[in-house]
C-alpha positions in Angstrom: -19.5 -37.2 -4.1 -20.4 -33.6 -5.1 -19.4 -30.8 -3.1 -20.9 -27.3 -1.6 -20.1 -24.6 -4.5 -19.8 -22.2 -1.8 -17.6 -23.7 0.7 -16.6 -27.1 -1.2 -18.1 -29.4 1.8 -18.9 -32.8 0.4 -22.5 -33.5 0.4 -25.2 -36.6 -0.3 -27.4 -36.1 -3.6 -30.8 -34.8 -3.2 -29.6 -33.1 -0.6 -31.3 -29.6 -0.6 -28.9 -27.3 2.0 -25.3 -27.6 3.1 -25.1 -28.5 6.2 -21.8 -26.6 7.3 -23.0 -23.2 5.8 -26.4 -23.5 4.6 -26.2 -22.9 1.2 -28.8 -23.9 -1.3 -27.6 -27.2 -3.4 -30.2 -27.5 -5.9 -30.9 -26.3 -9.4 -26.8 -24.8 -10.6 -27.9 -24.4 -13.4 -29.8 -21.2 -12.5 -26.9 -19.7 -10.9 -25.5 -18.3 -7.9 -27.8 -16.3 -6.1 -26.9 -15.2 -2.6 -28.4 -14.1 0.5 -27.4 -10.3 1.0 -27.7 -9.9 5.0 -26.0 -13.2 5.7 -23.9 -14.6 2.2 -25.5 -18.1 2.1 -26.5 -19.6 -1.3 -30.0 -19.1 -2.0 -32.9 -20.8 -4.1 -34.1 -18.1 -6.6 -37.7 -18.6 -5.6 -37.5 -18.1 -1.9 -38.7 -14.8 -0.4 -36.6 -15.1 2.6 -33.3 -16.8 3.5 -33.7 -19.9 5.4 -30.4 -18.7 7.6 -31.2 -15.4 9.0 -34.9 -14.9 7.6 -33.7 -11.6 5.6 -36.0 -11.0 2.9 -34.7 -11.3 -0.8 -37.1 -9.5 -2.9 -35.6 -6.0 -3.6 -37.3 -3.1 -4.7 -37.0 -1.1 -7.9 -34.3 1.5 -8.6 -36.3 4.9 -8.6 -37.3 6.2 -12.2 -34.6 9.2 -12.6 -35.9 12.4 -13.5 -36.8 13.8 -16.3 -34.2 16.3 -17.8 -34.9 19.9 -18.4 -37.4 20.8 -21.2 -37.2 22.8 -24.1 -35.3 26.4 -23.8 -37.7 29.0 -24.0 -37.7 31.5 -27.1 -36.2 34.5 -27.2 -38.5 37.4 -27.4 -39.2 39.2 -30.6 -37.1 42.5 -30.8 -39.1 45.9 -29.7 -40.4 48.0 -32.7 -37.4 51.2 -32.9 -39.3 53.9 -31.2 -39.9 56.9 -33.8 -37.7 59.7 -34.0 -39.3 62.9 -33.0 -40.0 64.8 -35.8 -38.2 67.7 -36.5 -39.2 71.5 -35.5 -40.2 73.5 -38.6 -38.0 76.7 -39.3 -39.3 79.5 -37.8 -42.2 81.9 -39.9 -43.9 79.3 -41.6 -47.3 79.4 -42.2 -49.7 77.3 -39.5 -51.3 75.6 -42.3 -48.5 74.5 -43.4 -47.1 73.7 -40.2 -50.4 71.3 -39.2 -49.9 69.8 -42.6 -46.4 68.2 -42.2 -47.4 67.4 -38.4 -50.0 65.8 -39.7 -48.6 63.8 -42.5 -45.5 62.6 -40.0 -48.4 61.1 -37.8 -49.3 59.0 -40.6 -46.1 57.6 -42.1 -44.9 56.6 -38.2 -48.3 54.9 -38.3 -47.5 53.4 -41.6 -44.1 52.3 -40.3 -45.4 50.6 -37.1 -47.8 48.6 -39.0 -45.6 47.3 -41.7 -42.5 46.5 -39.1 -45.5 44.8 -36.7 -46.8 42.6 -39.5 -43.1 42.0 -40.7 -41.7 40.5 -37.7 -44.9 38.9 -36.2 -44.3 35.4 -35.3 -46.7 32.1 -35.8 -49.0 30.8 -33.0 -46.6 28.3 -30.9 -48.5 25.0 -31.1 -49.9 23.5 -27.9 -47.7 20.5 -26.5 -49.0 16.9 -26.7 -50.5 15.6 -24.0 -47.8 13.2 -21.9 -48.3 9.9 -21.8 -50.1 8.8 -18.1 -48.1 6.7 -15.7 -48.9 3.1 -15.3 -51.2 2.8 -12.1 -49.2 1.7 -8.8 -49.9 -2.0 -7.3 -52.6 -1.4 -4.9 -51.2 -0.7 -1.7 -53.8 -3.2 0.2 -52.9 -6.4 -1.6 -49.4 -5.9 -1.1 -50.0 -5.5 3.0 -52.3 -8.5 2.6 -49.3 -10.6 1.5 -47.0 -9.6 4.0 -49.3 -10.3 6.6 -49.5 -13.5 5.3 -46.5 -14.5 5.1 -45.9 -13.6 8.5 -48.3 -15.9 9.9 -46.7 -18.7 7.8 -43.2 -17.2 9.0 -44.5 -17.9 12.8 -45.6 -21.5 11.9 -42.0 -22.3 10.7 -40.1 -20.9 13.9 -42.5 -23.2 15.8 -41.4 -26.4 13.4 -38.2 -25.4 12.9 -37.7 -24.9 17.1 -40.8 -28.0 18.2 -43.0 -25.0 20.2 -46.6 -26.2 20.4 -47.5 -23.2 21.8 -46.0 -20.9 18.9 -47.4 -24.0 16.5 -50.9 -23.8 17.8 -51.5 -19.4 18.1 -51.8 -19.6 13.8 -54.8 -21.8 13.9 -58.4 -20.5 14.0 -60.5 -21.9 16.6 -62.5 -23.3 14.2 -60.1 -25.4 13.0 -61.3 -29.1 11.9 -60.0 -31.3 14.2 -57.8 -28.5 16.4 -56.8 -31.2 18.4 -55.7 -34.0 16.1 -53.9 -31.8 14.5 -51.9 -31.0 17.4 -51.5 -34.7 18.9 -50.3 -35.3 14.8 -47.7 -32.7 14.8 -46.5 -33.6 18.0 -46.1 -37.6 16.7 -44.3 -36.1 13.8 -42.0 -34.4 15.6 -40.9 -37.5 18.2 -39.7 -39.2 14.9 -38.3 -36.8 12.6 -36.5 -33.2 13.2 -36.8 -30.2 10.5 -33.9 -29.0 8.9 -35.1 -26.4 7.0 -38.2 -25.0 5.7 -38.9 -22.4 3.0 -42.4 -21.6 1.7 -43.7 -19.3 -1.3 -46.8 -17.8 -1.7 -47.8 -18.6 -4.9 -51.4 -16.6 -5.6 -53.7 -14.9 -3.2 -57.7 -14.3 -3.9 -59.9 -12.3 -1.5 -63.1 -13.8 -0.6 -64.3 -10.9 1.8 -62.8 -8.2 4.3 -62.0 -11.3 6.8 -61.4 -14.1 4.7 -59.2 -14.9 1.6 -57.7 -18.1 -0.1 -53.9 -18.5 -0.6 -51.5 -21.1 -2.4 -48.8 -22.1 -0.6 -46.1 -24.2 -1.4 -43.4 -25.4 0.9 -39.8 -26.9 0.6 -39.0 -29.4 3.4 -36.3 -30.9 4.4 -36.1 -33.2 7.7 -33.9 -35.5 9.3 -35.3 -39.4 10.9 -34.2 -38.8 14.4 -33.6 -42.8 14.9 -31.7 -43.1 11.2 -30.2 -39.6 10.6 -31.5 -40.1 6.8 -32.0 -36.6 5.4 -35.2 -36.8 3.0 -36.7 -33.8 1.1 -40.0 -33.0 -0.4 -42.3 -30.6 -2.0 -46.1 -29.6 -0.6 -48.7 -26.8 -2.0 -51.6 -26.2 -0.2 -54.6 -24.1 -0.7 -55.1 -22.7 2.7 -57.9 -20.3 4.0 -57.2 -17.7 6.0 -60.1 -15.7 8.7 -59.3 -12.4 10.5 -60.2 -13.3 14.0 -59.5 -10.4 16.9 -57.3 -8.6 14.4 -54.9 -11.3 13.5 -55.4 -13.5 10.6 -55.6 -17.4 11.5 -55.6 -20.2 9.9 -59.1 -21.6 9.1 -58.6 -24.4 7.1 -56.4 -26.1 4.3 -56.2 -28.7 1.6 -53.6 -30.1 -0.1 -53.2 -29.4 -3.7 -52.5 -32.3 -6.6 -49.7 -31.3 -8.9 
């Protein structure tokens, strides 16, 4: 008889949980993957534990940030400021005094020029343009989901504990048959007890501000109250959801073929 990988409790085959600590007993091949609020074995395609309803989808690690950029360049050296010229000895001519002024004005112009167009530097090219970040997930689809999944989160408290009441607040109204379906469940659960349930939300389509479609698929696993057989199976469903008062509702759903 194989046994629990977590806490080596012998178990039947088919057999989806443990029953002494809840780990998940299907699919080794995939690995060990484990519940990080509570430690029990988890399937890799639930969304939250079946023991302590922690969710198990983490979050990206934050992008680091970007290192420093380039060092700026060092500024080009200051042209030597010109040396005053010197006084002429005294008693010569003015003529001859104005011409030497004047001919020292032009080589420090000369001077300036040159050592300018010597130690001029080339135009700094303009940086390319950065790549632009991929576009977040829209923040609306992603609230739409989890209020989803909290409305299928309060349908399987209510199966997992028998509440009518708790069973009965996720249906709309409108409902097809509200009250077969509540006389059905009720049947069911006289016969048969839920062990665990675990449901995915496979895709989600908007159909208009109150009303969008949703695949859902859930893993069951019940007991027969009057045999104690433990059976399992697997159900999607394409469920429609309405926004009535506030609070989305189911509306109506249909069991999808495989």
């Amino acid at each position: 008889m194989p046994q629990c990988p977590h806490c080596q409790t012998p178990y039947e085959e088919g057999q989806r949980y443990c029953s002494k600590c809840g780990s998940f007993l299907l699919h080794p091949e995939q690995g060990d993957t484990f519940c990080p609020q509570c430690g029990v074995r988890v399937s890799p395609r639930q969304e939250f534990c079946h023991e302590c309803d922690a969710p198990l989808k983490g979050d990206p690690a934050p992008l680091q940030a970007a290192g420093p950029g380039p060092e700026a360049e060092a500024p080009p050296p200051k042209a030597p400021e010109p040396s005053p010229a010197p006084a002429p000895p005294a008693g010569m001519p003015s003529w001859l005094i104005a011409l030497l002024a004047g001919s020292g004005i032009v080589i420090i112009i000369l001077l300036i020029l040159l050592f300018t167009r010597g130690t001029s530097t080339p135009p700094t090219p303009a940086p390319a343009p950065k790549a632009a970040a991929p576009a977040p997930a829209p923040a609306a689809a992603t609230d739409l989901k989890v209020q989803l999944q909290n409305v299928l989160s309060t349908l399987r408290e209510a199966q997992l504990h028998k509440n009518i009441v708790q069973f009965m607040s996720v249906y709309s109204l409108t409902y097809p048959a509200l009250k077969d379906k509540r006389a059905n469940i009720l049947k069911s659960w006289e016969y048969y007890d839920y062990t665990n349930l675990v449901f995915t939300v496979d895709k989600i389509q908007p159909i208009d501000p109150d009303n969008v479609l949703a695949w859902v698929t859930w893993y069951i696993d019940t007991r027969n109250r009057r045999t104690q057989e433990l059976s399992s199976s697997t159900q999607t469903y394409q469920v429609r959801f309405a926004k009535e008062m506030g609070k989305w509702r189911i509306r109506s759903l249909e069991e999808v073929e495989e």
